[in-house]
Each structure stands twice: as C-alpha cells, then as structure tokens.
N, C-alpha and C positions, 0 to 999 in steps of 0.2 A: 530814259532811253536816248534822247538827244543827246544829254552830258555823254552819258558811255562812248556813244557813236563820237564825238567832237574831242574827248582829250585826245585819243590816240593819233586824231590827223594833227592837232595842234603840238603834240613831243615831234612827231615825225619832222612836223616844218621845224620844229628848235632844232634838233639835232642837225635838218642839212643847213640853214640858214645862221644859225647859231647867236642870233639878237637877244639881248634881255630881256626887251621887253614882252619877247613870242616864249620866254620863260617862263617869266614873271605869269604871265598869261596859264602858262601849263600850271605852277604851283596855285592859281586862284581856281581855275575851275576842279584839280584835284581836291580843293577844301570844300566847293560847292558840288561835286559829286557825292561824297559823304554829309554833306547837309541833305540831298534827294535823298538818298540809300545808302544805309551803313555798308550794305552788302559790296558797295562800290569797294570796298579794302581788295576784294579778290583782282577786281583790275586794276589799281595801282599797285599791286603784287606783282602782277604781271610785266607790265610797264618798265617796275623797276627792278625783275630778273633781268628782262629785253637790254637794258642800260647796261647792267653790272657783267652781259653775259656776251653780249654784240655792240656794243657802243661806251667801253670803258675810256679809250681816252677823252669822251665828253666829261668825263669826272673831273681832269685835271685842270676844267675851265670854270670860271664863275657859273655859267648859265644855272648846270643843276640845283647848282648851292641856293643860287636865288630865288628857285621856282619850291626847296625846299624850306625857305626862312617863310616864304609868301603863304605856300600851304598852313604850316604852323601856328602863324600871328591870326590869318583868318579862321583855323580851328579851335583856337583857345576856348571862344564861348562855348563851344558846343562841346568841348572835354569838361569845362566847367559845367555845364548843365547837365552829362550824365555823371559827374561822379555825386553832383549834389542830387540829384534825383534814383542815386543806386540803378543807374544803368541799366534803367527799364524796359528802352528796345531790346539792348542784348539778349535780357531774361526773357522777355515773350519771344525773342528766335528758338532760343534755346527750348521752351515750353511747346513752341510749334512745331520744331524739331524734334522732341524725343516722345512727337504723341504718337499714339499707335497707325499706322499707315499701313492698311494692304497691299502690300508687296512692299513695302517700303523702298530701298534705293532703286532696285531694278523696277519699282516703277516707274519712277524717277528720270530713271537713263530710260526706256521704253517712249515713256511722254518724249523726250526732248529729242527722242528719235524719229518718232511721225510728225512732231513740227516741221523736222527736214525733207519729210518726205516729197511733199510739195515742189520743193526745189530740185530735189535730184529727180523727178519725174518729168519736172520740166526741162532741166539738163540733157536727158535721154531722149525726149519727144523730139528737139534740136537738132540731136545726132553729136552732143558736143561730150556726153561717156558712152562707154559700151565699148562691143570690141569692133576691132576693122575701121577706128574711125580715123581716118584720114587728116592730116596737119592741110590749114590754108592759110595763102601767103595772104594776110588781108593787106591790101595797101594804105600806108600811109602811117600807123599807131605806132607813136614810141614806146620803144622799148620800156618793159619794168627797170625801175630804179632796183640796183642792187640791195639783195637783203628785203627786197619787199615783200616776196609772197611768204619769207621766213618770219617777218612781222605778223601780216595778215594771218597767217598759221596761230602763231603766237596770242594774238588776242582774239581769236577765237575759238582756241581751243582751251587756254591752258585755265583762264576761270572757269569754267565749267567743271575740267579736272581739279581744280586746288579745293572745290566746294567738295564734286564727290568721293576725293582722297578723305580729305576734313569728315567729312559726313563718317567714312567709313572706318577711320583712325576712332572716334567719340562713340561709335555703335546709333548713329542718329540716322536722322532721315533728311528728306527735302524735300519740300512744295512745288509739283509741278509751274508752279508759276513764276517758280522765283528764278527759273533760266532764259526767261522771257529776252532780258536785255542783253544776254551772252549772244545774240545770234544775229547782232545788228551788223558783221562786217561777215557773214556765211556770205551773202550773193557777192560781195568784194571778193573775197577767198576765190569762189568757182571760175567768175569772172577771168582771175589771173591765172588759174588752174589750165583753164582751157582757152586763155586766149588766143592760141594760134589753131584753133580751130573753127573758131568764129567765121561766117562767109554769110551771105545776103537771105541763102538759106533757110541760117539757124537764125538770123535775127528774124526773119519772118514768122519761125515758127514758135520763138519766143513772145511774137506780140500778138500773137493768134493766143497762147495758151494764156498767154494776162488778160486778155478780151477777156477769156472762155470764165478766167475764175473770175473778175470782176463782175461776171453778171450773175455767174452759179453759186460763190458763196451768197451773196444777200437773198438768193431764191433761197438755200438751204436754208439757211439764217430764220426765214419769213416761214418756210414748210413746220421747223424743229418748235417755233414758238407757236404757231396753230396748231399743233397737231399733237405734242408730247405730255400737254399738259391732260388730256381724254385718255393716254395712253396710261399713262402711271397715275392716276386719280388723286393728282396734286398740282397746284399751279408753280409753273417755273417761275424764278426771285424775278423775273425783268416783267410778268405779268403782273404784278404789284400793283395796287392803286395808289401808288406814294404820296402823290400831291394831294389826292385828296384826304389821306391817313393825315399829315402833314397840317394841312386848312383847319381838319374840325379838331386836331386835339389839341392845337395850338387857340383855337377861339374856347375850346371848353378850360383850360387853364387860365385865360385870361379872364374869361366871363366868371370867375370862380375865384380870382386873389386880385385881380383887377392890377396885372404886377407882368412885366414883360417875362415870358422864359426862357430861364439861362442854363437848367441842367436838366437834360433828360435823361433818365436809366430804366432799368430791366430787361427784358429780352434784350438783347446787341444787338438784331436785326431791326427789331420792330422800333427802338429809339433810336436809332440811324435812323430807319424809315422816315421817323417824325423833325428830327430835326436838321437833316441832310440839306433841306428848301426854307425853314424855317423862319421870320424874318427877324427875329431875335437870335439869329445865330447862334443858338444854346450849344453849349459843352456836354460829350456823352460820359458819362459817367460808366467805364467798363467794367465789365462781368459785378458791378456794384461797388470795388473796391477802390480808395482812396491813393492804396499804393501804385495801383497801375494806370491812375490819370493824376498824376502831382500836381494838375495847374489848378486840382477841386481838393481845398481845404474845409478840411472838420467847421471852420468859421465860417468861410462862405456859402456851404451846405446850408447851416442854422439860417446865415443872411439871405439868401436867394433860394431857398426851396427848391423842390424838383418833381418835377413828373414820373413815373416811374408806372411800365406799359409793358403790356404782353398779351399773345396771341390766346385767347382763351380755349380752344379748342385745342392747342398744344402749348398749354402755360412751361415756361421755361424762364423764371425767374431767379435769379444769382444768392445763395444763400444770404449774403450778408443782408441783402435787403427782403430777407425774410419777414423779421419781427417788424420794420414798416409797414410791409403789405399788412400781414396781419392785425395790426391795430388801427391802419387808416381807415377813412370812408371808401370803399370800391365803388367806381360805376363802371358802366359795359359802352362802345359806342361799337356801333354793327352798320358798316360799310360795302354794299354791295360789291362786285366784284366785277371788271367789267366786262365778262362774257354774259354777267347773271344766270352761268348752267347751275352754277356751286352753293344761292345762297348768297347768305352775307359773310362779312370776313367779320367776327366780334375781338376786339381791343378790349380788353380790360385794364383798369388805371384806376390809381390812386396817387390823389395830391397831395403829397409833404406841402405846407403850406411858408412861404418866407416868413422870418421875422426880424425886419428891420430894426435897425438901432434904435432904441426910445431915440425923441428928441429932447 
C-alpha cells in the first residue's frame, strides 16, 4: 500500500520537474511494486494510459525511457523466477479467481462500495456533498495544479475498473480484499473535489467524525471478538491460541527427531498457525503440493522432514499428503482455548522424520 500510494506522486514530480534521476526513481519502484504485488500491473496500466493519453510530449524525452530501461534490468530476476517456476502466483490468482464466489463480481463491487461508505458519510456529516452546498473562499490554498484532479480520478478509479472489466471479459471473479490498495488516493480525490467548500466548519466536523471513529471502530473491533464467537458457536481465526499451538508443536518435533523444523504442512491454517512464530523459521508446505511451493524440493523433503498438522475435530488434510498421514505414527496434542468455554482445541500430527545424508 505505501508503494501504490508513492509511485504516482513520484511520475507526478518526473513529469513536472523532469530530472533523471526522479525517473530513474519512478522506473525502480515501478519494479519494486511488482516484487510487493503482481496485482501492481493494473497501476502501472494506469500510469502508463495517464502518459500516453495527457502527457505524451514527456515521451519525446529521455526521462521515460530511463525509468523504463530501470524497471526492466530490476525485473529480470523475478521474470526469471516465474518462468522457471511456471508462474505460480499467476496460477493461484487465477485458481482464486475462478472459485465459486456468492455473488461473485457484484459482490465485489458491493464490498468496495461500503469501504467508501465511511468517507462519503463523513463528506456529508461536513456539509462538503449534498445539495444547497454553498462554495467557500477559504483563504490563502493554492490553486490545483492543472490536470490534477484528472490524475487523482485516474488512479483511482481506473485500477479498480481495469480488474472488473478483466474479471468480467474471463467470466472470473475477485476477492473483496484484493481492492484494498486501490483506495489509497479516495480521500486525495474528495479532498480536491470539494476543496472550495472547505471552511473552519467542515474541518471541525471532520475532526470530530475521526475522534468519533478512532474510538468506535476498536470498541466494535473488542464488542465482534467477545461476543460473535457464543453467537455462531465457533471461535473467530484471531481468537486462536497461536503462540501457544506454535511452543508445544514445535518442542514435540524437536523432542522427537532432536533436528530443528524446517517444513510444516496439512491443514493451511493450522501449519501457518505453527510456523508463522516458529523459531526455526520452517517453510509451509501448501495445500501439500510441491508445485505450489518450488522452494520445497522432493530432496529436501527426504533431507529435512516435515511436520504435517490438522485440526482433528474438522480434520482437513490436502490429499497428497494422504498416504503420509496414513502410514505415519499419529499423536493428538489438546490445547485449551483461551476463554476455556469450548474445551480443548485437539492438533493432530504426524512426523515425517528427516533423513540426513549418511556421512
């Protein structure tokens, strides 16, 4: 979210200052935006309509070129690493994308429409939309630079549309979560929208409504986690005893191969759980498959063993590591829970044991 928020001010200064090195600048973090998130392509989409479509005679200068040569050289590795690894995030988007989604797009568009809600509520509380609202001369704020609220517009609208044009062209969907960073120039946007209606007013009643939610979302935040998990007769993921799931299965596989651990798999949640704090910093081995964690080879498997864990009350172990489970040792470890309404939380595991290289 930082990167997303910082290349677009960082073009903006290139194109009115026009230095190389505030290029150069633009092409390194365009290549370190797609090392954070592939999904980053939709805003250097953008970016580089905004160029080709409102600021073409910047073409016929070095700057672009250079902050293009600069991107390129700094993504070689990482085009290297998906083509030699079959382009494994692409494939899990694409898998997460065409899974079955209740309501699929328009829920989509719905979520990322009560994200805004917030803000347009706050806008309105101000007095700065609605109708009858009156322009004020505030004194003293320079003028927007030309072309800027068409920018502002521009990144942040148009990812958002290029994902659910995309989405909608492929018959796909999309994870509420993944518009997250789209909405980091929204309060920029309003800001310029209505900035001549800004008075002492609306700033007041802007720092009144940011009190109001800084103290009422963590009240909600605190009410939803005491209270929903008695309501659906299930504990919410953040009620979790992680550190201590973490402590004992990490002392039960040492006390057991006397060998630090390096790979945990089964359930995806529960070996997250386990190795997320771990201090062998182990590799998760996902949904059990080799293809979708390349940096765990068939060899290193043999060499370094693996943990391999599930919730036994809702066992949910990944076929491949089927015929493991079934031929290892099982044990149970049963972990209180920390309200103790529920019982214990029972872990089920079995240890693939390492085996090191004769000497």
């Amino acid at each position: 979210m930082p990167i997303w928020a910082a290349l677009p001010l960082l073009l903006w200064r290139a194109v009115q200052y026009g230095t190389a090195w505030r290029w150069l600048l633009v092409g390194a973090l365009a290549a370190l935006s797609l090392y954070a998130k592939l999904s980053s392509v939709l805003l250097l989409i953008t970016l580089a309509a905004w160029l080709l479509y409102a600021q073409r005679a910047q073409l016929r200068t070095l700057g672009p070129w250079l902050a293009v040569i600069a991107c390129a050289l700094l993504l070689a590795p990482l085009v290297r690493w998906l083509i030699a690894n079959d382009f494994v995030p692409l494939r899990y988007a694409a898998v997460r994308a065409s899974a079955d989604s209740p309501g699929g797009l328009l829920r989509f568009a719905g979520n990322e429409i009560l994200d805004l809600i917030g803000l347009g509520a706050m806008l309105w509380i101000a007095g700065l939309i609605g109708p009858r609202r009156a322009p004020y001369a505030m004194p003293g704020p320079a003028p927007l630079a030309p072309g800027g609220v068409t920018y502002l517009a521009a990144i942040t609208v148009l990812p958002l549309a290029i994902a659910m044009l995309g989405a909608l062209a492929s018959g796909t969907t999309l994870r509420a979560a993944w518009g997250s960073p789209m909405f980091n120039f929204a309060g920029l946007l309003a800001v310029a929208l209505t900035g001549n209606r800004f008075g002492e007013r609306a700033l007041r009643r802007i720092a009144a409504c940011a009190a109001a939610l800084l103290i009422a979302m963590p009240l909600a935040y605190a009410i939803i986690v005491l209270n929903v998990p008695q309501w659906r007769g299930a504990p919410l993921r953040v009620s979790w005893p992680q550190a201590e799931i973490s402590r004992r299965m990490t002392a039960i596989w040492r006390r057991r191969t006397a060998a630090p651990l390096r790979i945990v798999g089964g359930d995806d949640w529960i070996a997250g759980l386990v190795g997320i704090s771990a201090p062998d910093q182990p590799s998760m081995l996902n949904k059990g498959r080799l293809g979708l964690t390349p940096w765990i080879s068939a060899e290193r498997l043999r060499r370094q063993g693996m943990l391999i864990v599930w919730d036994t009350n809702r066992p949910h172990i990944p076929p491949p590591l089927l015929p493991l489970v079934a031929t290892g040792v099982r044990g149970e470890e049963r972990i209180p829970w920390p309200d103790r309404s529920r019982g214990d939380l029972a872990i089920g595991y079995v240890i693939v044991p390492p085996k090191p290289e004769a000497r």
